[in-house]
C-alpha positions as CSV (number, residue, x, y, z in Angstrom):
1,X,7.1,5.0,24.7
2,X,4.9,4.9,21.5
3,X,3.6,2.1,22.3
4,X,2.7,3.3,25.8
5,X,1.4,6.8,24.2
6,X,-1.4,5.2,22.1
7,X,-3.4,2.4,23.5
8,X,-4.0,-1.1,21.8
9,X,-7.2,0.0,20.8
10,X,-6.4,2.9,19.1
11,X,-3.3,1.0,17.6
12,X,-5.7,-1.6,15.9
13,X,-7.4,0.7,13.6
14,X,-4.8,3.5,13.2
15,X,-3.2,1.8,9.8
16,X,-7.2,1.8,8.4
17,X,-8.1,5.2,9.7
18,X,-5.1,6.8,8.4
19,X,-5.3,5.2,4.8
20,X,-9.3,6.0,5.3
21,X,-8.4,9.7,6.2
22,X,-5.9,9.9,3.3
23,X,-7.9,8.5,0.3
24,X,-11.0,10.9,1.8
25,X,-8.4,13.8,1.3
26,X,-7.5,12.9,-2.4
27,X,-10.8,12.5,-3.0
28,X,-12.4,15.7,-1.5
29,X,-9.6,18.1,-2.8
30,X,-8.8,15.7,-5.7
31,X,-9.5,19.0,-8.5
32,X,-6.7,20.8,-6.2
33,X,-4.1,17.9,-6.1
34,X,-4.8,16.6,-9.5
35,X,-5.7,19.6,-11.4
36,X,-6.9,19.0,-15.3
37,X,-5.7,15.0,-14.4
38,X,-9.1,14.9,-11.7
39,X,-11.3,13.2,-14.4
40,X,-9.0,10.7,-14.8
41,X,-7.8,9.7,-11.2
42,X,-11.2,10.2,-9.6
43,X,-13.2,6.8,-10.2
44,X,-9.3,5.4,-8.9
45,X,-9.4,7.3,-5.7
46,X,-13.3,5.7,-5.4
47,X,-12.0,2.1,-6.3
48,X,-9.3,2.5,-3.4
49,X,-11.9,3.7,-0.7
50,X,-13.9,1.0,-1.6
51,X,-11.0,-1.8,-1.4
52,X,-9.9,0.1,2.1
53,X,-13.2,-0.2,3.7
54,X,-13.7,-3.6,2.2
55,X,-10.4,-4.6,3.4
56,X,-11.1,-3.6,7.0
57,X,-14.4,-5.7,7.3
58,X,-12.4,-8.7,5.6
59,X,-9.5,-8.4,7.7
60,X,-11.2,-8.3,11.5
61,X,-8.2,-10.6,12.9
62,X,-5.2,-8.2,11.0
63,X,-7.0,-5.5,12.9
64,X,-7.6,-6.8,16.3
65,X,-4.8,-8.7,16.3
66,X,-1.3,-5.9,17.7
67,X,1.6,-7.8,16.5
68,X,4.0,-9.5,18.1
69,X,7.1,-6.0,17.7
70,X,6.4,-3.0,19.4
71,X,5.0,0.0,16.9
72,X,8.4,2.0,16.3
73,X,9.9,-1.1,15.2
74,X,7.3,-1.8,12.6
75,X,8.0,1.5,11.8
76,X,11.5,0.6,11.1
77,X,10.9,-2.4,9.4
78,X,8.1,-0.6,6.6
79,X,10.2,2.5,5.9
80,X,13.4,0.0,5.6
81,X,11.5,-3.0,3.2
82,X,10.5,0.9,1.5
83,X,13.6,2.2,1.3
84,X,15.6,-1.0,0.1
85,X,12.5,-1.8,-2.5
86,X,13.3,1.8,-3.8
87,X,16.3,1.6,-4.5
88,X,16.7,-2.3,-5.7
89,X,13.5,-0.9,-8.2
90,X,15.7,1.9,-9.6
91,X,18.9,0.3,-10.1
92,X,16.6,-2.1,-12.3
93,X,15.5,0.9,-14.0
94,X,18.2,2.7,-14.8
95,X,19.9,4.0,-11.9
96,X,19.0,6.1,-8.7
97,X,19.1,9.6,-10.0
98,X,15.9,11.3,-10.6
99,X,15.8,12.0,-14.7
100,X,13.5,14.6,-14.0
101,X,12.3,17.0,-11.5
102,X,9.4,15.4,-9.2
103,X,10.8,17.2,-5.9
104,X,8.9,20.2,-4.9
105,X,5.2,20.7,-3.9
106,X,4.4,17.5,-5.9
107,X,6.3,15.3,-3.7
108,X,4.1,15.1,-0.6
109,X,0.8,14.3,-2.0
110,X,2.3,11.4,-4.4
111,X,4.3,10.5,-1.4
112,X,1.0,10.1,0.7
113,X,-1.0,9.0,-2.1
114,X,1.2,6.1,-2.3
115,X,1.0,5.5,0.8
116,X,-2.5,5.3,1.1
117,X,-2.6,3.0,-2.7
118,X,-0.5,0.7,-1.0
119,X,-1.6,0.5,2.3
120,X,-4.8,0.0,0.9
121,X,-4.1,-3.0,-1.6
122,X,-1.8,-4.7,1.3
123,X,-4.9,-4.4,3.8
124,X,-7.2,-5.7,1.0
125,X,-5.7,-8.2,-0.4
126,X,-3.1,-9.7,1.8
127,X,-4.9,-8.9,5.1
128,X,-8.8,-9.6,4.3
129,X,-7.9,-12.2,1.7
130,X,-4.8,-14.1,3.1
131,X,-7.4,-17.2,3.8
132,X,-7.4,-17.9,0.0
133,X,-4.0,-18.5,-0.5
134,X,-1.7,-16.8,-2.8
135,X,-3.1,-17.9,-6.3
136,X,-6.7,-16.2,-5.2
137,X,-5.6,-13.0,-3.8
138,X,-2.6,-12.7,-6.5
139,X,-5.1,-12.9,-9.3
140,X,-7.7,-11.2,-7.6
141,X,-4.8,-8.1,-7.2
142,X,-4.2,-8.6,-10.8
143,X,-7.5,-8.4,-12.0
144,X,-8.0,-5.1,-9.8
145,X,-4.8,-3.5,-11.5
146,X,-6.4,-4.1,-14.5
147,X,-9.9,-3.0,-13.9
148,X,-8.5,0.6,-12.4
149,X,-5.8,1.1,-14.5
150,X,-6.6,-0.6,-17.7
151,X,-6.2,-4.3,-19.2
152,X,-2.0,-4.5,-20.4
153,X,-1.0,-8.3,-20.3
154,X,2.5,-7.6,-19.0
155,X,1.2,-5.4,-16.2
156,X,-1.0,-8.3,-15.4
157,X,1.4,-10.8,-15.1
158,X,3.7,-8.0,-13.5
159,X,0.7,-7.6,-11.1
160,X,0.3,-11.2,-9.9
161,X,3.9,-11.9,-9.6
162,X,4.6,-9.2,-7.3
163,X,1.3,-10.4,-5.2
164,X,2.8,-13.7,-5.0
165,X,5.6,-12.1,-3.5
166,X,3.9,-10.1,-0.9
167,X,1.9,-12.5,0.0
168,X,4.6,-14.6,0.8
169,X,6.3,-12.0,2.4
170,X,3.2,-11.4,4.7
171,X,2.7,-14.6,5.6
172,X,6.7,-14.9,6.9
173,X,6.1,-11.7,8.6
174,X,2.6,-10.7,9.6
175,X,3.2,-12.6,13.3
176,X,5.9,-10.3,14.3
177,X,5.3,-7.0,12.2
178,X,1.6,-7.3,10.8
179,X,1.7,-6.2,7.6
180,X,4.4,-3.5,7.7
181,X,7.5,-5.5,5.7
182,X,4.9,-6.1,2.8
183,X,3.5,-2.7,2.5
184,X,7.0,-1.1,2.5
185,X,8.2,-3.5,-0.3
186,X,5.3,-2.4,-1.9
187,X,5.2,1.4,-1.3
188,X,9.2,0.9,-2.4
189,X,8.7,-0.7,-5.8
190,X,5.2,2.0,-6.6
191,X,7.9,4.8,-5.5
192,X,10.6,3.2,-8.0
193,X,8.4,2.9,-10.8
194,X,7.2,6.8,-10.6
């Protein structure tokens, strides 16, 4: 029925548009959202546009090309890889529990803004640079993690392990559910870190 409801067209660049329309948000009403914090995650919020529309030019076939599951099943597969990342992510850090109050009016905008960091990475640098291979895009994720959120050695290496991963993971996967089971793994593991 979804699928029938929005055309292919509109299909191809909904996942762009919304992470476009998202980021443009944050940015716009970043003071609101962010409060004293703005100064500090505004040049982010830039860098993200940037990678998002960059990723879209880079990544023509991943965009013209519907894969191969209807939409409500990619649906199911990113907000399952998301949930099961979440909760594998936890357990490594210390159980499931939240230790301190993030629910409340916080919750949606660092829900969306993850969603829109991630989305944005996976179109970036697993859509538009999937040609390179994983060693290329990996470090090329890395060294973005560590332009926007400062050099740290272990988040490097962090960094280009996990892009190993979902590159891998897009490659297995991108036929059937574009790039839905390797943006939920990562939306799951940025939500289990927070």
């Amino acid at each position: 029925l979804i699928d029938a409801l929005f055309p292919p067209a509109v299909r191809r660049f909904a996942a762009p548009g919304i992470l476009l329309v998202l980021l443009l948000f944050f940015y716009i009403n970043g003071a609101s959202v962010f409060g004293d914090a703005w100064g500090t995650y505004e040049s982010v919020i830039l860098a993200y546009v940037i990678i998002a529309l960059v990723g879209t030019a880079l990544a023509p076939g991943l965009i013209q090309q519907v894969a191969g599951r209807p939409l409500l099943t990619k649906a199911v597969v990113y907000i399952g890889t998301m949930a099961a990342m979440y909760f594998i992510g936890k357990m490594m850090f210390g159980g499931v529990g939240l230790t301190r109050p993030i629910l409340g009016a916080a919750l949606i905008p660092l829900v969306a803004l993850q969603v829109a960091i991630t989305g944005s990475e996976e179109l970036m640098f697993r859509g538009g640079m999937a040609r390179t291979g994983p060693l290329i895009s990996s470090l090329a994720f890395a060294g973005f993690h560590s332009v926007v959120y400062g050099f740290d050695p272990m988040r490097l290496v962090i960094a280009f392990i996990a892009g190993v991963a979902f590159y891998f993971v897009y490659r297995a996967t991108a036929k059937q559910f574009g790039a839905a089971a390797n943006t939920g793994l990562h939306l799951g593991w940025n939500l289990a870190l927070l």
